[in-house]
N, C-alpha and C positions, 0 to 999 in steps of 0.2 A: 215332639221328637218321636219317629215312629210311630205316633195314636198314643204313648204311651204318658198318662200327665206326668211335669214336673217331678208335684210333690209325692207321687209312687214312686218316682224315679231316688228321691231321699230319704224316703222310709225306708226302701230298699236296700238300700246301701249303708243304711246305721245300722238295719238290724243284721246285713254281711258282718259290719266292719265288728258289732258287737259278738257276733257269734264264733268270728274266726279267733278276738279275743280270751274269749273262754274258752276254743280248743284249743290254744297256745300255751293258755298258765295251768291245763287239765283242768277246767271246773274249778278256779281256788278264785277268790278274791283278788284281785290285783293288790300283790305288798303282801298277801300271806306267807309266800312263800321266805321271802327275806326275813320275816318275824318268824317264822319255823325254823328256820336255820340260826339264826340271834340265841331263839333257846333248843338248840340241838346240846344232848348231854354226850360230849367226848372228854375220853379220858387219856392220861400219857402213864406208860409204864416207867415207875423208879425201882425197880427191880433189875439185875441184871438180868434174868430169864426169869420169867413170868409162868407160873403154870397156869393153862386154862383146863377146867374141870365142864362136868357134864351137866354136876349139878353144885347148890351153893355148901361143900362140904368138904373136906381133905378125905371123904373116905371116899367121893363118887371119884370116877374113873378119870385120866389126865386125857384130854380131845386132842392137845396143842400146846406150841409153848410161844410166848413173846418177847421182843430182845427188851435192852432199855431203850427208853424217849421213843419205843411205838407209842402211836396214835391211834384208839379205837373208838369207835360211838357203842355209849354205852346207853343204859337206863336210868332211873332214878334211883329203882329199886334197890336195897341190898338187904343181905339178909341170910342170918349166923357168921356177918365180918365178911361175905360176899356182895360181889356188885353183879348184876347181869348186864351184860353187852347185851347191844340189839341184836344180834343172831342166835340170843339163846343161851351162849353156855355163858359160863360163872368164873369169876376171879378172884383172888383174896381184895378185900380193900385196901390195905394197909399197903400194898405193894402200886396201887393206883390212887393219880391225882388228876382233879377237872381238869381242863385247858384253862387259859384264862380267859377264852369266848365264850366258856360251854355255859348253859342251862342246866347244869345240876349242882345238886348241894353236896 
């Protein structure tokens, strides 16, 4: 076909089919990303308003507030009775609970 053999014609074509798969999942393993999200750490506010701080303290400055039963992704981390959310700032713990999908303790 064309001069061109067969079996270049199916090397060709795995190493498409393989490449276009790795730009599809960004570079991850196929299933990483569902095991990433399985242990993704979110949390739900029992608080009626939630204050979010700057940093993990009552005395850093208030960023934000949250109602009850939001839902945020947070980190594992906590620390002086703070949890960090992934975007950085800080919440009391005691006023946040995991999901019950989440990956955090």
């Amino acid at each position: 076909m064309f001069g061109i053999p067969v079996r270049g014609l199916v090397v060709v074509g795995v190493l498409a089919a393989a490449g276009l798969m790795y730009v599809v999942n960004d570079g991850k393993k196929i299933g990483v990303v569902e095991e990433v999200a399985a242990h993704e750490c979110k949390v739900t506010v029992v608080a009626d308003i939630l204050n979010v701080r700057s940093g993990p303290a009552d005395t850093q400055p208030i960023v934000a507030t949250m109602r009850r039963d939001a839902v945020v992704r947070a980190e594992p981390r906590v620390e002086n009775g703070f949890r960090l959310l992934s975007d950085g700032r800080w919440v009391k713990e005691e006023f946040v609970v995991p999901t019950s999908d989440s990956g955090c303790p």
